[in-house]
mmCIF file as gemmi writes it, N, C-alpha and C atoms, coordinates in Angstrom:
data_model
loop_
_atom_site.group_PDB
_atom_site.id
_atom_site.type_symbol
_atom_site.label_atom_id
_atom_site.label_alt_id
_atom_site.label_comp_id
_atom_site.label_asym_id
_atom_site.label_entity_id
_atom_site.label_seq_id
_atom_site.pdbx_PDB_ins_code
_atom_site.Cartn_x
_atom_site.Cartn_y
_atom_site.Cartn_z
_atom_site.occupancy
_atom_site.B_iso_or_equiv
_atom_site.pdbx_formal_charge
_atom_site.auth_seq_id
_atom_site.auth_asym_id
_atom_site.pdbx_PDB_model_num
ATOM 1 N N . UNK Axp A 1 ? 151.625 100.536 143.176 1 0 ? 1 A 1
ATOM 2 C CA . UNK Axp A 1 ? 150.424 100.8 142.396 1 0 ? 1 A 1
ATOM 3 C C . UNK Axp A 1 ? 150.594 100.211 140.998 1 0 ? 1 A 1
ATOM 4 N N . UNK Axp A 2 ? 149.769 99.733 140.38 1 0 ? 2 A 1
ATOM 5 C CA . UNK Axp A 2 ? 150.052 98.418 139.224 1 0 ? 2 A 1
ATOM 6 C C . UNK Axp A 2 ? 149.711 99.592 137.68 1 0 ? 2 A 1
ATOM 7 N N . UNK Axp A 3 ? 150.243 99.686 137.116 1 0 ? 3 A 1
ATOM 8 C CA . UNK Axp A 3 ? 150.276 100.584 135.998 1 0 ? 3 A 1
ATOM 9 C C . UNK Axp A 3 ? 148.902 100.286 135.006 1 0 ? 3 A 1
ATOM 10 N N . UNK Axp A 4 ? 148.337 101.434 134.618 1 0 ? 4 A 1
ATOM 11 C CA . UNK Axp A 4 ? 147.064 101.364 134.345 1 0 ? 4 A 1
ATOM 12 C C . UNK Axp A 4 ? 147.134 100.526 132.363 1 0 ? 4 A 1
ATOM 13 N N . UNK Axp A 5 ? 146.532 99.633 132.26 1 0 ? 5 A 1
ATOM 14 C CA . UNK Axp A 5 ? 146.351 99.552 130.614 1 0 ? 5 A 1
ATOM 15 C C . UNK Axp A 5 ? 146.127 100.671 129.439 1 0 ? 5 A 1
ATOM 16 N N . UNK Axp A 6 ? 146.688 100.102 128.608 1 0 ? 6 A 1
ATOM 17 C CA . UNK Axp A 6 ? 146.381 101.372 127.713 1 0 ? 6 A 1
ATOM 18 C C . UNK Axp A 6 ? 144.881 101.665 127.441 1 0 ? 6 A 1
ATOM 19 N N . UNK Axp A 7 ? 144.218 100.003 127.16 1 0 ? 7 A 1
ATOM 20 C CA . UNK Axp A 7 ? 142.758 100.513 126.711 1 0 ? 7 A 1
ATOM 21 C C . UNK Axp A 7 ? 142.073 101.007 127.769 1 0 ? 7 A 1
ATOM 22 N N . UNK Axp A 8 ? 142.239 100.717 129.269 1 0 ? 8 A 1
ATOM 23 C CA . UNK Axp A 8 ? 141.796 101.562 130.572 1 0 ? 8 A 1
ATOM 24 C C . UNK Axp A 8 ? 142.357 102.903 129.933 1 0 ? 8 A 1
ATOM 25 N N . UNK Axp A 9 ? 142.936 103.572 129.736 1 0 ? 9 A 1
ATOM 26 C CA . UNK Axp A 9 ? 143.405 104.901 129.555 1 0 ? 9 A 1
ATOM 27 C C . UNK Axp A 9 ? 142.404 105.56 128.153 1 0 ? 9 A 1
ATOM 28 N N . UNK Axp A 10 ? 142.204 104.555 127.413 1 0 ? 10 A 1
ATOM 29 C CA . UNK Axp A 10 ? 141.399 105.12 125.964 1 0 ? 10 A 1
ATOM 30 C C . UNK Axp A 10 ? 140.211 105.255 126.141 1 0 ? 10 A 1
ATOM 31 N N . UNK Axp A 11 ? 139.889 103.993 127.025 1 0 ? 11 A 1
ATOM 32 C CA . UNK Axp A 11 ? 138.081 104.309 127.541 1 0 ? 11 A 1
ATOM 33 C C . UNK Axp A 11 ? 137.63 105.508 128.289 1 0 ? 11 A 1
ATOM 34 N N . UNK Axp A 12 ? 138.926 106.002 129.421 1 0 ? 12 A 1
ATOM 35 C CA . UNK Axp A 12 ? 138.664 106.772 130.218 1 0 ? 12 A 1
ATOM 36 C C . UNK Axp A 12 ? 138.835 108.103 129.388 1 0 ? 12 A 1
ATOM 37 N N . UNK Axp A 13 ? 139.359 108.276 128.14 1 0 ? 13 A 1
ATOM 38 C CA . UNK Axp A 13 ? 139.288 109.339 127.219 1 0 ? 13 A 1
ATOM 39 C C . UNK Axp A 13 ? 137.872 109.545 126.421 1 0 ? 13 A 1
ATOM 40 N N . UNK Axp A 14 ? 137.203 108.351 126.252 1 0 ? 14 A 1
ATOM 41 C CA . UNK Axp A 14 ? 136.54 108.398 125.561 1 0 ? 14 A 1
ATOM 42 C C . UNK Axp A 14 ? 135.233 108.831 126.439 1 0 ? 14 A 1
ATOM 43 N N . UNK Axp A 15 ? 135.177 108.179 127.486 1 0 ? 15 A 1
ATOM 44 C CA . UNK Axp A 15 ? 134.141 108.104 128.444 1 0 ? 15 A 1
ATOM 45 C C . UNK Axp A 15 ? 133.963 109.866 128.665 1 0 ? 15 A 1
ATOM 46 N N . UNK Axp A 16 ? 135.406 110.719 129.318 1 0 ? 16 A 1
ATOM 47 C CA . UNK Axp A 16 ? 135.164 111.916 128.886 1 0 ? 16 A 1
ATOM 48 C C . UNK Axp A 16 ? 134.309 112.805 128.08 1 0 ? 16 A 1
ATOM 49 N N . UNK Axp A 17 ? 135.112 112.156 127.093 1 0 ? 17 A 1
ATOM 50 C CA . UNK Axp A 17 ? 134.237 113.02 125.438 1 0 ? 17 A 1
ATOM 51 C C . UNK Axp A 17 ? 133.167 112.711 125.218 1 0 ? 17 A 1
ATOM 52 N N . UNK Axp A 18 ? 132.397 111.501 125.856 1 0 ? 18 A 1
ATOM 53 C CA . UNK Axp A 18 ? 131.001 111.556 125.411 1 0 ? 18 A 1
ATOM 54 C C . UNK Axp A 18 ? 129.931 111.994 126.466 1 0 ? 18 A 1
ATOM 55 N N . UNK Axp A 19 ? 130.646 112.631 127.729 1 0 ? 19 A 1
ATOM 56 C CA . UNK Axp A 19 ? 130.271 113.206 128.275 1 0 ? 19 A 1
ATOM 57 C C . UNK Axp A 19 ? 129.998 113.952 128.485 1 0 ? 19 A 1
ATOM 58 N N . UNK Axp A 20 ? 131.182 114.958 128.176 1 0 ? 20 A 1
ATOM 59 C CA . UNK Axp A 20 ? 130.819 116.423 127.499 1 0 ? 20 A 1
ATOM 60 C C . UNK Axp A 20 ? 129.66 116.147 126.808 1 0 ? 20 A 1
ATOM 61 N N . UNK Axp A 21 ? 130.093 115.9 125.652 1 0 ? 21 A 1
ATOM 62 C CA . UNK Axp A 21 ? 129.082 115.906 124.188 1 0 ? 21 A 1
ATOM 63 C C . UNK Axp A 21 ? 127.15 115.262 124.616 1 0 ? 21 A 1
ATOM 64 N N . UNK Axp A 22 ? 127.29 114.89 125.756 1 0 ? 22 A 1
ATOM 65 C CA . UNK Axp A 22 ? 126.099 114.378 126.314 1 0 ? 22 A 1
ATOM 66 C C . UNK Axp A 22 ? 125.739 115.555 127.021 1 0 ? 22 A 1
ATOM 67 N N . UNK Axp A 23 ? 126.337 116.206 127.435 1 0 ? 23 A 1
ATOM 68 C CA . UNK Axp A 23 ? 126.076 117.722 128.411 1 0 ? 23 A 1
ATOM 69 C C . UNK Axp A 23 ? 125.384 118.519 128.05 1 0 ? 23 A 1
ATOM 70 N N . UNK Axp A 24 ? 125.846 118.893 126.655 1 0 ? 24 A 1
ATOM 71 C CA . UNK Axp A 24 ? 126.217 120.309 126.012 1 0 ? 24 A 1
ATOM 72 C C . UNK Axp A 24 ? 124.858 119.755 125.308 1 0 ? 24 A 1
ATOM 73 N N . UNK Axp A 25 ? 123.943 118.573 124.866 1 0 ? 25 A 1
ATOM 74 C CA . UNK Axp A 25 ? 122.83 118.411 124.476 1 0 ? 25 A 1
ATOM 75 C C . UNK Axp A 25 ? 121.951 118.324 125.631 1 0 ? 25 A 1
ATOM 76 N N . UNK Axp A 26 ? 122.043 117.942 126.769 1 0 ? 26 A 1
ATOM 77 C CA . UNK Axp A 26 ? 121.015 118.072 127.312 1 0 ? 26 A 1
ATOM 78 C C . UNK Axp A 26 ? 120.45 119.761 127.86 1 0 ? 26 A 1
ATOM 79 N N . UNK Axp A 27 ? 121.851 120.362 127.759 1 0 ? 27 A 1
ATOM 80 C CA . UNK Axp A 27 ? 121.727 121.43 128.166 1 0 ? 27 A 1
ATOM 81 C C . UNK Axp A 27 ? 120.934 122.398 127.006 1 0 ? 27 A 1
ATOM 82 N N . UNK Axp A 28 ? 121.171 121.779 126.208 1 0 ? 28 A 1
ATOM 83 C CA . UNK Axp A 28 ? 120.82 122.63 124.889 1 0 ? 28 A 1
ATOM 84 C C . UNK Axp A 28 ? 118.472 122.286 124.865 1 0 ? 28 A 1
ATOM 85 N N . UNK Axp A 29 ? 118.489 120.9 125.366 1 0 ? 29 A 1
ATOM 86 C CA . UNK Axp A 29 ? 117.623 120.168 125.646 1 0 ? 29 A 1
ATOM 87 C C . UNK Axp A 29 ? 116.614 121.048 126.777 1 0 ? 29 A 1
ATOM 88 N N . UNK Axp A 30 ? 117.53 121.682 127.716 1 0 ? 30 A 1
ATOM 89 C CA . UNK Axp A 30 ? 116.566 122.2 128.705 1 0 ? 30 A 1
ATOM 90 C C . UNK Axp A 30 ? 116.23 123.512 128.434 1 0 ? 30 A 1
ATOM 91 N N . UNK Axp A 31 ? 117.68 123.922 127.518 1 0 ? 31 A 1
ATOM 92 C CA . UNK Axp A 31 ? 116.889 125.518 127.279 1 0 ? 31 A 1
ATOM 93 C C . UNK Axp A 31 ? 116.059 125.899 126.543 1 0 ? 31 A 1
ATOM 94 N N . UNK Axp A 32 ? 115.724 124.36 125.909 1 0 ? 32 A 1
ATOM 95 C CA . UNK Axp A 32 ? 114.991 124.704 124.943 1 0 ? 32 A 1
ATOM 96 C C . UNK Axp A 32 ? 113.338 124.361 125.015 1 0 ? 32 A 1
ATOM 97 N N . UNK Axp A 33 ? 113.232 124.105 126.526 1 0 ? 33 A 1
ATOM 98 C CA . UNK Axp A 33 ? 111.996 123.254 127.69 1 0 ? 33 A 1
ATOM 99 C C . UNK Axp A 33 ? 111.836 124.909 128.1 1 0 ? 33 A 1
ATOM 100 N N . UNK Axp A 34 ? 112.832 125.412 128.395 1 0 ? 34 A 1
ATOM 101 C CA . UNK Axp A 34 ? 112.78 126.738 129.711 1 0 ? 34 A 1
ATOM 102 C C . UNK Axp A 34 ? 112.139 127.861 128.15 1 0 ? 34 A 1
ATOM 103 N N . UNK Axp A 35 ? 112.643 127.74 127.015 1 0 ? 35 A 1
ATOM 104 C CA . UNK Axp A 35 ? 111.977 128.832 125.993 1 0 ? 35 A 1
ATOM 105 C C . UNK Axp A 35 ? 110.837 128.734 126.016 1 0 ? 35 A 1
ATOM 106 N N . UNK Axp A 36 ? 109.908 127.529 125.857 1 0 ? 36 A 1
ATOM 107 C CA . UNK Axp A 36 ? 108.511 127.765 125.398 1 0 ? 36 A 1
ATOM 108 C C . UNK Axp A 36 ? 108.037 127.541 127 1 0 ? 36 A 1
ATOM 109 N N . UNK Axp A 37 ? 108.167 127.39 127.735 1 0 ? 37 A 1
ATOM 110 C CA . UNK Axp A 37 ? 107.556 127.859 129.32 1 0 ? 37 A 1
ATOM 111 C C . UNK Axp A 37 ? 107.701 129.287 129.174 1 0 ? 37 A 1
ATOM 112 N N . UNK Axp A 38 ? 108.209 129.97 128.792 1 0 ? 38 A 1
ATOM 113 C CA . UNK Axp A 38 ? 108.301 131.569 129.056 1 0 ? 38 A 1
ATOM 114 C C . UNK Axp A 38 ? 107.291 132.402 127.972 1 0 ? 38 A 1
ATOM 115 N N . UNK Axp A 39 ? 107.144 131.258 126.563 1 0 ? 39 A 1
ATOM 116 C CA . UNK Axp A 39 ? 106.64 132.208 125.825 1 0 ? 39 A 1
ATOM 117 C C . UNK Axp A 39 ? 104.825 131.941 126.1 1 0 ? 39 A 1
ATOM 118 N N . UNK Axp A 40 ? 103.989 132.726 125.697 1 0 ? 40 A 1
ATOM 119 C CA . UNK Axp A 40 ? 102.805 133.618 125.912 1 0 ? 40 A 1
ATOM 120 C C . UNK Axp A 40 ? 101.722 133.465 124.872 1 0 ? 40 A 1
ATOM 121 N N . UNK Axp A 41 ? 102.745 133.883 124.125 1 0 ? 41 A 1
ATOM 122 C CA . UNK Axp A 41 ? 101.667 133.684 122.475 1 0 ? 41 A 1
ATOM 123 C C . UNK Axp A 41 ? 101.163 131.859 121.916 1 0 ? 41 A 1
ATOM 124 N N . UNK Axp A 42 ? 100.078 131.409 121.736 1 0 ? 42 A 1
ATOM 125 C CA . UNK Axp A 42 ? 99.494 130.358 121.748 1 0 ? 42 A 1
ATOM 126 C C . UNK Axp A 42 ? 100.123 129.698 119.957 1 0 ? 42 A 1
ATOM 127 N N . UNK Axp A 43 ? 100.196 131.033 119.357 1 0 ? 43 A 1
ATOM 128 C CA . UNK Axp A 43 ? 100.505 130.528 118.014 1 0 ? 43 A 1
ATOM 129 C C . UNK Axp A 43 ? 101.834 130.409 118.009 1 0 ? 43 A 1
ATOM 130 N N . UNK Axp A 44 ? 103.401 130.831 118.952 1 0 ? 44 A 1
ATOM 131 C CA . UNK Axp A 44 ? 104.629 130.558 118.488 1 0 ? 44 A 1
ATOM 132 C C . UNK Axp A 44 ? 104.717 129.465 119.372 1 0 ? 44 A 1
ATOM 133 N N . UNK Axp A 45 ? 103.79 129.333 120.184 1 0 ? 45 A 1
ATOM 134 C CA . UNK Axp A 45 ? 103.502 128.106 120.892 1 0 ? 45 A 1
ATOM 135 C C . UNK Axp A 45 ? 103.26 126.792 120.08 1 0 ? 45 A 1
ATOM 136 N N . UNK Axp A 46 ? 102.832 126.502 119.722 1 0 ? 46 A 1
ATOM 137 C CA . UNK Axp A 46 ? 102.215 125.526 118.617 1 0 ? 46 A 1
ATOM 138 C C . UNK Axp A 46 ? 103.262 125.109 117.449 1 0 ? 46 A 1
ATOM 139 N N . UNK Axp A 47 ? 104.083 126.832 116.95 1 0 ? 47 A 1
ATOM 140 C CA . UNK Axp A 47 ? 104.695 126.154 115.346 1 0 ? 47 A 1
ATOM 141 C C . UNK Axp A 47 ? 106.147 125.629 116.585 1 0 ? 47 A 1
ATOM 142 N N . UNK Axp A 48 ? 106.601 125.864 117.817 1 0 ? 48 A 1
ATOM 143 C CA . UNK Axp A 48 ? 107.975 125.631 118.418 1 0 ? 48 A 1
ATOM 144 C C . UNK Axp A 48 ? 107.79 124.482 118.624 1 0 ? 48 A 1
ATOM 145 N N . UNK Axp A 49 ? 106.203 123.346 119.16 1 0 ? 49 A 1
ATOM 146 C CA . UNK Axp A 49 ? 106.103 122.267 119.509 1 0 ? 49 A 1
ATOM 147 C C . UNK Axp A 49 ? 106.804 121.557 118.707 1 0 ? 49 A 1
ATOM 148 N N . UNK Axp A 50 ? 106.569 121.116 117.764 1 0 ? 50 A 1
ATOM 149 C CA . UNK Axp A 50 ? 107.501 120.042 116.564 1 0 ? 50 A 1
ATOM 150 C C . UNK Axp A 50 ? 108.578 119.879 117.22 1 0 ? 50 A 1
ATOM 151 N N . UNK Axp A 51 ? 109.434 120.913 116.736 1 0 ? 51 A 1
ATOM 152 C CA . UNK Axp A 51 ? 110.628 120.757 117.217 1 0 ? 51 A 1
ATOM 153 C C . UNK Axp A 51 ? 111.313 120.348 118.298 1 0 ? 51 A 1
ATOM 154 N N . UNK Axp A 52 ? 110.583 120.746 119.272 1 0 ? 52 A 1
ATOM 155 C CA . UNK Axp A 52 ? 111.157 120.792 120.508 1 0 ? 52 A 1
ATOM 156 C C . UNK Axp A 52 ? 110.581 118.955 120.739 1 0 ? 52 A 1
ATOM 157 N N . UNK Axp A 53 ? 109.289 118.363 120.188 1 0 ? 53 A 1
ATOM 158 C CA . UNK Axp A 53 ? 109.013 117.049 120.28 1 0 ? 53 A 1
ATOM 159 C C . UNK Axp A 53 ? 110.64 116.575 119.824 1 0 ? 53 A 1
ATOM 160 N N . UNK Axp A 54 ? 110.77 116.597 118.749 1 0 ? 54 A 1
ATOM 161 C CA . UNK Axp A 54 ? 112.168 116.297 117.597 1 0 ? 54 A 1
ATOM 162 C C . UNK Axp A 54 ? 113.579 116.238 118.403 1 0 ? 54 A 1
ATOM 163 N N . UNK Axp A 55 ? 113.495 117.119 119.235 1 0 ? 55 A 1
ATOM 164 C CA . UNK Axp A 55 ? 115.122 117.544 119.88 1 0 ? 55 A 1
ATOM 165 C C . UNK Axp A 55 ? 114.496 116.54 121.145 1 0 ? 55 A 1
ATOM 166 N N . UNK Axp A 56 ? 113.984 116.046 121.649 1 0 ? 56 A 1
ATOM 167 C CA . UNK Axp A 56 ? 113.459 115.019 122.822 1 0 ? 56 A 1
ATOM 168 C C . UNK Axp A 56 ? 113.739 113.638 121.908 1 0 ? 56 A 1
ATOM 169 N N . UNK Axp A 57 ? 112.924 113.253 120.992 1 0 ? 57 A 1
ATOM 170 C CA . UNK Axp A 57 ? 112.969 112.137 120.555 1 0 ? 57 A 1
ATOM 171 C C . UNK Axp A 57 ? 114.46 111.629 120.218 1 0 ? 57 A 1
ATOM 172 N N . UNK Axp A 58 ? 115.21 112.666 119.596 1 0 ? 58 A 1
ATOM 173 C CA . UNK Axp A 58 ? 116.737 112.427 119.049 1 0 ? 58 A 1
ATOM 174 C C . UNK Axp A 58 ? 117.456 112.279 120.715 1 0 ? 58 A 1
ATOM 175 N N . UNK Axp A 59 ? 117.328 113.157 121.473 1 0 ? 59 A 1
ATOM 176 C CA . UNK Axp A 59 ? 117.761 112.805 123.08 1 0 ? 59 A 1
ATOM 177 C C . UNK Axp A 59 ? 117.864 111.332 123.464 1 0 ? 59 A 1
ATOM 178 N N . UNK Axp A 60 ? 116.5 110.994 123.122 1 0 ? 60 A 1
ATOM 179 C CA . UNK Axp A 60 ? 115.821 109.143 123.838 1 0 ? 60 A 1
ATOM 180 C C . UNK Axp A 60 ? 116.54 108.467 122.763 1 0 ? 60 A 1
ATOM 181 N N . UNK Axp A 61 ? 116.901 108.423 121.608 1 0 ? 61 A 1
ATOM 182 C CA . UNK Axp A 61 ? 117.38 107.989 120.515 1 0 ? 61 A 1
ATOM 183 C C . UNK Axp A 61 ? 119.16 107.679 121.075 1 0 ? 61 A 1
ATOM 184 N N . UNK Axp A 62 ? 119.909 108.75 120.818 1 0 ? 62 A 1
ATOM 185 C CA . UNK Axp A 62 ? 121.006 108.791 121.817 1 0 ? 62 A 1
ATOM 186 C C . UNK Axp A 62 ? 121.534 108.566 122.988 1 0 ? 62 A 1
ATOM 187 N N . UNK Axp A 63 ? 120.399 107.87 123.956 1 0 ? 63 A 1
ATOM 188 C CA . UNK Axp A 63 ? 120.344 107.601 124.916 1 0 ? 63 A 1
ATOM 189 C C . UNK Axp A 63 ? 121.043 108.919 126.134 1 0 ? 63 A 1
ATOM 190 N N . UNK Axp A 64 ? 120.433 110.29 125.989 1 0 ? 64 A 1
ATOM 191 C CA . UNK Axp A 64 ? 120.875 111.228 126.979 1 0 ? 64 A 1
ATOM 192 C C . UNK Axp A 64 ? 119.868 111.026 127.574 1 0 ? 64 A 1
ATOM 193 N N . UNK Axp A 65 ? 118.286 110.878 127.529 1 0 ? 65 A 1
ATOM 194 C CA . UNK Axp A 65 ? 117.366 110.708 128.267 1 0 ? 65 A 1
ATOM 195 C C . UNK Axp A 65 ? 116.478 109.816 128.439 1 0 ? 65 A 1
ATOM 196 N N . UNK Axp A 66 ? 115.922 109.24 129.174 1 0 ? 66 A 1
ATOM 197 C CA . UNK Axp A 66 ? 114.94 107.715 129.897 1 0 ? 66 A 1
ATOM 198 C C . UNK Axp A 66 ? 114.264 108.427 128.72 1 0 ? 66 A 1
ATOM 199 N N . UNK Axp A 67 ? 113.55 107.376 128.53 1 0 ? 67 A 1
ATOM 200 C CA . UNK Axp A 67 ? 112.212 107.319 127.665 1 0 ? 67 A 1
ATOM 201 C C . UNK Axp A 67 ? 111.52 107.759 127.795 1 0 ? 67 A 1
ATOM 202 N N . UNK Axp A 68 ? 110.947 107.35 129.8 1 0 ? 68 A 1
ATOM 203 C CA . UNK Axp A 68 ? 109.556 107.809 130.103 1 0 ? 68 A 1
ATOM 204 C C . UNK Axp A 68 ? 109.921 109.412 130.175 1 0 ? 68 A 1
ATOM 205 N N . UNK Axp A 69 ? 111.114 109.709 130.733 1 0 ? 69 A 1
ATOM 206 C CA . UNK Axp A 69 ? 111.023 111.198 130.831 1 0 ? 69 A 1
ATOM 207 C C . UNK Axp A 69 ? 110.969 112.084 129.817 1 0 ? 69 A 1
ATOM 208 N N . UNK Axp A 70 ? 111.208 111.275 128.533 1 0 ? 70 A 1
ATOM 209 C CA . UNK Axp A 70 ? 111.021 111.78 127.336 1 0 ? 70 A 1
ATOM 210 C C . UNK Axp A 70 ? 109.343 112.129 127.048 1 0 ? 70 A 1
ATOM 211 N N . UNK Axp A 71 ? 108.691 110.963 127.705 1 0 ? 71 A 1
ATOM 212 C CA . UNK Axp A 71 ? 106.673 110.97 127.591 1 0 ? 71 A 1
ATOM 213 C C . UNK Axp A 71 ? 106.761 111.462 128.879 1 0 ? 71 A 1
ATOM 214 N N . UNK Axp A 72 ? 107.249 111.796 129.511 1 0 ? 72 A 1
ATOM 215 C CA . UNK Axp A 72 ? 106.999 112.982 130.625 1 0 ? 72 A 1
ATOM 216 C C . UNK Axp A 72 ? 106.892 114.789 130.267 1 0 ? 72 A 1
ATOM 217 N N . UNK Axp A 73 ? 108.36 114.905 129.768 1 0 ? 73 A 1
ATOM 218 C CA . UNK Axp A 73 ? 108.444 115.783 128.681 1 0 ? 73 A 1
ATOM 219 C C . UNK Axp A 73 ? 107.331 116.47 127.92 1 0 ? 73 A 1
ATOM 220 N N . UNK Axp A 74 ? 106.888 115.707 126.649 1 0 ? 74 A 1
ATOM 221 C CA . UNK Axp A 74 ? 106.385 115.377 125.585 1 0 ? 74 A 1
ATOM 222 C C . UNK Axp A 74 ? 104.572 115.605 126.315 1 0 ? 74 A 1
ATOM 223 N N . UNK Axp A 75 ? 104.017 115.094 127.121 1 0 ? 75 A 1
ATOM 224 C CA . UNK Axp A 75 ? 103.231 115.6 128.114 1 0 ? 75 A 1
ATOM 225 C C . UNK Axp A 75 ? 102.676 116.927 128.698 1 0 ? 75 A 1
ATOM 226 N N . UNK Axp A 76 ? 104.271 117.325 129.332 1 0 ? 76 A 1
ATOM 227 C CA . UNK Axp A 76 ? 103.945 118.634 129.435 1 0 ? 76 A 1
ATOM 228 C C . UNK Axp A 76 ? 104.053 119.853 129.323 1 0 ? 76 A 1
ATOM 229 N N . UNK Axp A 77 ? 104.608 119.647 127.544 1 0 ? 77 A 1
ATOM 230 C CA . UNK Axp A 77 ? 104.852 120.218 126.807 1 0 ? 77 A 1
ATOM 231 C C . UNK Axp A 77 ? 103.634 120.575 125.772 1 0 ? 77 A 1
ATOM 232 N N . UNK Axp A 78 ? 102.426 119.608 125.399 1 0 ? 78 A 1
ATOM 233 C CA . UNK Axp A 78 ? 101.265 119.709 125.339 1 0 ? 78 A 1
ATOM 234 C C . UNK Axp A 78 ? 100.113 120.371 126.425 1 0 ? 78 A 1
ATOM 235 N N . UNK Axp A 79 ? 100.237 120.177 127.558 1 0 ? 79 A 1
ATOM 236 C CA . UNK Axp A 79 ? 99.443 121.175 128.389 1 0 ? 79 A 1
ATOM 237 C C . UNK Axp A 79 ? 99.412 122.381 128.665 1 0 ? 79 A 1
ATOM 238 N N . UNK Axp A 80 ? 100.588 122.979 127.935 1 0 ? 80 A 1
ATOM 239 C CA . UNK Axp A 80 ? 101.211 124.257 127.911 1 0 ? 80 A 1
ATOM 240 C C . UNK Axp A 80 ? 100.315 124.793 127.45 1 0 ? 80 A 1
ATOM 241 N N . UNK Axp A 81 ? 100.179 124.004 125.649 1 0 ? 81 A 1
ATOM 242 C CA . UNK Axp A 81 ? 99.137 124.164 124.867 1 0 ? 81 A 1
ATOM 243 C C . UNK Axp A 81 ? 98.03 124.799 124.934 1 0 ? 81 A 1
């Protein structure tokens, strides 16, 4: 078996860590899709939109999420409305 390179070994560290760190936002990403599906009230409805647009756009920005699913998102997150 032919001994692995070092920079094969650094990528595969790195590739790790930005994986995690890609996780732990999308996850943060969905719970934050699954909050305003649950909530009721039309007005905490409305002031949470911004944000939750904001935490999508920085997603597509970072490349954790497609674009379109970002205007998928962003969509029906307004019909909630």
């Amino acid at each position: 078996m032919a001994k692995k390179s070092i920079s094969v070994l650094k990528r595969t560290r790195q590739a790790e860590k930005r994986r995690l760190e890609n996780r732990v936002k999308k996850i943060k990403l969905k719970k934050a899709l699954k909050k305003i599906k649950t909530i009721k009230e039309k007005e905490e409805i409305t002031k949470l939109i911004p944000d939750i647009q904001k935490l999508i756009d920085k997603s597509v920005k970072q490349g954790i999420i497609h674009k379109n699913t970002a205007a998928r998102m962003k969509s029906k997150i307004m019909r909630i409305k």
